[in-house]
N, C-alpha and C positions, 0 to 999 in steps of 0.2 A: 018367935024364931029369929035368932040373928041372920040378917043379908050383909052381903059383902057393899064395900063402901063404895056412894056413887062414883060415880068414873073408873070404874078400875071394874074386870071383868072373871068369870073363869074359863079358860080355855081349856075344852074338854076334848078329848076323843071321839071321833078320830079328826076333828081337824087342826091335835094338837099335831099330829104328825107333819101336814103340814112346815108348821114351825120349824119343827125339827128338821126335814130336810134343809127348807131354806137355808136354817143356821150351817145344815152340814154342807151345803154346796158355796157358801158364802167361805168358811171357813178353806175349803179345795181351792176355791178362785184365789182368795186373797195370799194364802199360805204358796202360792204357788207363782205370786209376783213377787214374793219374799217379805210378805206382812205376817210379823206374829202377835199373837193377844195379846194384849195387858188387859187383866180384871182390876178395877177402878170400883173405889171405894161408893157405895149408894149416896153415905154424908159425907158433905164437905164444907169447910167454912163458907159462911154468908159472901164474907168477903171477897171471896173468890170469884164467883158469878158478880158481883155488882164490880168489881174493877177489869174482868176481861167483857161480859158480855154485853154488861152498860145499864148503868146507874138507869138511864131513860128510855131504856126498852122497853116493850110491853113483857116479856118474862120476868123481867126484874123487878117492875114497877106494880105487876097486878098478878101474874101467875106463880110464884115460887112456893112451896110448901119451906117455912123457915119458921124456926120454933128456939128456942131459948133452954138449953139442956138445964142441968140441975147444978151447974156451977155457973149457969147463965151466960155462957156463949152462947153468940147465936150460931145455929147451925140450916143447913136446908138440902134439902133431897134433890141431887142432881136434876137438874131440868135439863143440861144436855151434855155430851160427851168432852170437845173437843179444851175447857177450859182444865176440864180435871187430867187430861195426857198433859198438859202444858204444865201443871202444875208438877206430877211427876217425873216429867222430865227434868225438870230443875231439881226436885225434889233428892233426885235419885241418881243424879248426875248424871244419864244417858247423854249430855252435848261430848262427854270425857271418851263415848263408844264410835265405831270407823261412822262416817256420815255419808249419808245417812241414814239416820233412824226409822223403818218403817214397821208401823201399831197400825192393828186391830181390833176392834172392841164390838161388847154385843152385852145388852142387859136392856135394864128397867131404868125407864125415865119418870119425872114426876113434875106435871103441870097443871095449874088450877085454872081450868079455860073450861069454855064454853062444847057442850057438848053436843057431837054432830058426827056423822057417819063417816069412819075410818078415826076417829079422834078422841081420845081416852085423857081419864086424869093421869092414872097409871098406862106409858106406854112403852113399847121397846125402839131400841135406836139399835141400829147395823152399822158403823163407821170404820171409816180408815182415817189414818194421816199418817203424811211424810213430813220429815220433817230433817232441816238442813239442807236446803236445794230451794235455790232460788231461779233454776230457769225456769223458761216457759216448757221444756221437757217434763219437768215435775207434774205440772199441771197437766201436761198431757198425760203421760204415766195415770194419773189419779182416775182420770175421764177414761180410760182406755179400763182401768180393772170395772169402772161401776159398769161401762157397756158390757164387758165381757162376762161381769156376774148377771146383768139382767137377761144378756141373751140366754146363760147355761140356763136360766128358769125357764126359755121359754118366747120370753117379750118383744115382741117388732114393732109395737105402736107407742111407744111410752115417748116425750117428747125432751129435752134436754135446750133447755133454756142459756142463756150464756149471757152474761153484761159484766163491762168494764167501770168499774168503780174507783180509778186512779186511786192517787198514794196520798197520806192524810194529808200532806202538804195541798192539795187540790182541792181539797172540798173548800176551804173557806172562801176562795174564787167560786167556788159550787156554787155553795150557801147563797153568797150576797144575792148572784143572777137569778137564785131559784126564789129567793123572797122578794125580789124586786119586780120579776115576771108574777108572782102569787100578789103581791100586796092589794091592786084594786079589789080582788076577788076573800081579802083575807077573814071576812067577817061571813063567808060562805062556809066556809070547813069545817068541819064539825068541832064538836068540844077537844076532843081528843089531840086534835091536829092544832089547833087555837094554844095549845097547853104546849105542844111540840115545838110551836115558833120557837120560840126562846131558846130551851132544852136540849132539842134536837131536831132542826128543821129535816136531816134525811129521813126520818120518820115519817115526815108527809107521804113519802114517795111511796111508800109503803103499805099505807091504810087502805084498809078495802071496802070505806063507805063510798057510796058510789058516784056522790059530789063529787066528791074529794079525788078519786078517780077521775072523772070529768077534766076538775081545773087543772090536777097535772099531767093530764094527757099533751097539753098542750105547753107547755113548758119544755126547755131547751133538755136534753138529755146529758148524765156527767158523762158520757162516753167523748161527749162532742168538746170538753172543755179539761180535759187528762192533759199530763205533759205526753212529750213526744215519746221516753222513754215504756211510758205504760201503754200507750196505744200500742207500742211496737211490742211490746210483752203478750198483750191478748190476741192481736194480731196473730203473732206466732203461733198462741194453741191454736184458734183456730183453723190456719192455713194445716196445721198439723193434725189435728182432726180430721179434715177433710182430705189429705194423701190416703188417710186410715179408714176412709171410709167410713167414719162415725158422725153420724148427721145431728146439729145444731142448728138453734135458731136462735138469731139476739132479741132479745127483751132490753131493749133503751131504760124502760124506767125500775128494773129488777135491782132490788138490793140486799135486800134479805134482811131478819130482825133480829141482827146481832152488827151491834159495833165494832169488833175487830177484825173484817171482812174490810181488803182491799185489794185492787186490779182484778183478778177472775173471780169472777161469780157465776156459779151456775144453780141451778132446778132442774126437777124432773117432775113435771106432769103426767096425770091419767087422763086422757080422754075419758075413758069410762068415769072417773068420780069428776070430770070438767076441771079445766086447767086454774080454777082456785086451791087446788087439793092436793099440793106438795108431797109426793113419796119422798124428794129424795134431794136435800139440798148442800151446798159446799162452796169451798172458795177456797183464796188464798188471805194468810193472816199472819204478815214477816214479822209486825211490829208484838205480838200478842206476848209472846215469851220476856221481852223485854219489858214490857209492860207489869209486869209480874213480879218482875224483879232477876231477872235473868242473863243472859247476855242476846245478842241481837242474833235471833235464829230466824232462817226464813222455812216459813211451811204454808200447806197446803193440802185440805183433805174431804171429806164428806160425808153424813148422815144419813141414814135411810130410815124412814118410819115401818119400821117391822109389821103393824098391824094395818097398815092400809095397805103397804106391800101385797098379804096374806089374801085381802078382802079381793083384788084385781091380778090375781096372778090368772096367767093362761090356762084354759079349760084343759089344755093337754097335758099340762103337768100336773094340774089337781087330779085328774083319772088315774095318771099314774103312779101319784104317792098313795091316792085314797081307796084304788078298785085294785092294789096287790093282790096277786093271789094270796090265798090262807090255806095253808092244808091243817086241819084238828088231828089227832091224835088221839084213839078210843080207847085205855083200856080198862077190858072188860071180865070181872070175877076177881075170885080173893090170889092178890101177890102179885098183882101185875101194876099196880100204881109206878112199881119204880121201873121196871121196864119201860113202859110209856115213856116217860118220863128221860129215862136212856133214850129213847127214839127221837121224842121231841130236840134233844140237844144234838144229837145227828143233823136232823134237818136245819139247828139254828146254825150250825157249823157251816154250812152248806150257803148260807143267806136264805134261808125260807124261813114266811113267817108260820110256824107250827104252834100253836096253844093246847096245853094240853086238859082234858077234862080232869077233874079231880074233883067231882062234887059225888060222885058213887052212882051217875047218872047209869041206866041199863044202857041196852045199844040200842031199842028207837027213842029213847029220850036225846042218845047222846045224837045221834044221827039229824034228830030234828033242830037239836042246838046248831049244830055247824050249819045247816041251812041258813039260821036266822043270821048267823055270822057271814054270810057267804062264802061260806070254805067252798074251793074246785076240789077239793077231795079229802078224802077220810082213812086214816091207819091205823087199823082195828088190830088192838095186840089182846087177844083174849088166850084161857085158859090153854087150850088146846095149841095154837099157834105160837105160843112161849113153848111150850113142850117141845116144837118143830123145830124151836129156834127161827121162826118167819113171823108176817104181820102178813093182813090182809089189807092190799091198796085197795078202797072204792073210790072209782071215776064220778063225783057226784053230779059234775053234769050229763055224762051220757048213760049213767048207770051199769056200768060194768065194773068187775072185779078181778084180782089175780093177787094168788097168795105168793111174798114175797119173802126170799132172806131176809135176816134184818140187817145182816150188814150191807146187803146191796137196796136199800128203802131208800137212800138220801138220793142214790143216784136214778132208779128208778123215776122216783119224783119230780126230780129235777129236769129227766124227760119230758114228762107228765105235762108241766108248767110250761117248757119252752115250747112244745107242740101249739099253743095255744098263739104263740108268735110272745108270751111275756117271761117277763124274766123277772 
């Protein structure tokens, strides 16, 4: 029997619906701060990800799916969104559109990591970016849509992390004070971070061996050694966060495993999966477009891992995407399939979720099926009641009946359902 390939999963019904909400209420939120999609190619040149997201990152260096086509470019499967907008924005001239440009995106990501609960080889990404806006508004704007989508799911505990990572002119004053604070200790760090000295010492900051953790606990923080202009940058979101009532907390040693990340950084934590386990991260990254080969745009936007998202959404809103009511659709004897079937679209007209039988089932087979489905009720259009031109509503939780018009069925039901307080 073939199985599907490690890391990568199928999401079946019903908690693909799920999904599908999220996407549709992500889509309301963002569409409605004035972010539109761009669908973004799966491949993209190798070189794309090793020049925006970093030759010596862990994605680059050990996770990417990259393969060599059959005129032998190399090629590799997006591992994350924000390099491939950047590229089409150059790409496709959008700097030439009013600024600025605000993208949405929603798809399949692809990473070769270590597998562990919420974390897939194949996963999906939820993002935005603005882009062309260099205030510290920007960055608020960005943090204000991710609150405002996580609240419409539902969310009040999720935590929102925040650090100042100055402008690349800072880090090599960084660098030197954080290798020179590390050096006694430097033969302690693991292999990984030993390799990073050189390479990439922000790396250290990063790692989650639990030495290594340790000895940069205690080292100076980049928030503390930014110019005056970036403190005053993050400064700003967050005094403006907090007018808005949107609560933050600084993480000093937060930096995130992407190189093109400077001044705002943020995360979002689960308590429930423990604050190692990132739903949802972002920053700002002015130089990245330039970088590419573009002109000097400043932007700023954000990530969200769709499938750990799924795994810790609120109990109130899984009941309510997942315990909808169902009303089935019965009918029953020769010529009435399309009837049914006319009634079923009535109800879907209406937003009720109606399924209709069509397997030739009698009417206690079918009656027993909607049970197993949890239908709240049943619209039996048999021989006789086509004749009437009516259908028979059965109440299946309280067990009553009433033979109904068919053109007054959708509204009928629609009672039926809100009586229950659902919709």
């Amino acid at each position: 029997m073939i199985q599907k390939v490690k890391g990568t999963r199928d999401i079946l019904p019903p908690d693909s619906r799920l999904w599908v909400e999220v996407e549709t209420v992500a889509h309301k939120v963002f569409s409605g701060f004035g972010y539109d999609e761009i669908r973004l190619p799966l491949l993209e040149a190798t070189e794309l990800f090793v020049r925006s997201v970093g030759e010596d990152t862990d994605i680059v260096s050990k996770e990417m799916y990259t393969f060599a086509d059959r005129k032998g470019r190399s090629l590799t499967l997006r591992p994350e969104g924000t390099a491939g907008v950047a590229r089409a924005f150059i790409e496709n001239g959008l700097g030439q559109r009013p600024q600025p440009v605000r993208l949405s995106y929603l798809g399949p990501m692809f990473r070769y990591e270590k597998m562990q609960r919420g974390r897939y080889r194949q996963f999906s990404q939820i993002g935005i970016e603005l882009l062309g806006a260099k205030t510290a508004a920007s960055d608020i704007e960005v943090l204000v849509v991710l609150h405002t989508f996580l609240s419409e799911l539902g969310f009040d505990d999720l935590i929102i992390v925040l650090n100042n990572l100055g402008d690349p002119e800072d880090r090599p004053r960084f660098i030197d004070g954080l290798k020179a604070e590390l050096t006694p200790h430097q033969e302690e760090l693991c292999g990984d971070c030993r390799r990073r000295w050189q390479a990439n010492p922000l790396r250290i900051l990063d790692c989650k061996v639990a030495r290594c953790r340790e000895l940069v606990a205690d080292t100076t923080p980049v928030a503390e050694v930014v110019s005056d202009e970036a403190r005053a940058h993050v400064d700003a979101v967050e005094a403006g966060l907090a007018l808005l009532e949107i609560p933050v907390r600084r993480a000093p040693r937060l930096v995130r495993g992407i190189d093109y990340y400077l001044r705002t950084v943020f995360e979002v934590v689960s308590p429930q999966l423990g604050e190692d386990t990132v739903i949802c991260g972002g920053g700002r990254y002015d130089r990245l477009i330039s970088d590419l080969g573009g002109s000097q745009v400043a932007a700023t936007g954000f990530a969200i891992g769709e499938d750990r998202l799924v795994e810790v959404l609120p109990e109130s809103f899984r009941r309510r995407v997942l315990e909808r009511p169902v009303v089935v659709v019965l009918p029953i004897g020769a010529d009435t399939a399309a009837a049914g079937l006319a009634v079923t679209r009535s109800l879907v007209d209406r937003g009720i979720s109606a399924p209709a039988e069509v397997t030739g089932r009698s009417l206690k087979a079918g009656l027993k099926w909607a049970g197993k489905i949890g239908a709240r009720a049943a619209v039996i259009v048999g021989e006789t009641e086509l004749a009437e031109e009516a259908a028979i509503v059965r109440d299946l939780d309280r067990g009553e009946q009433e033979k109904v018009k068919l053109e007054e069925v959708p509204e009928y039901v629609a009672r039926l359902i809100a009586s229950d307080g659902q919709t």
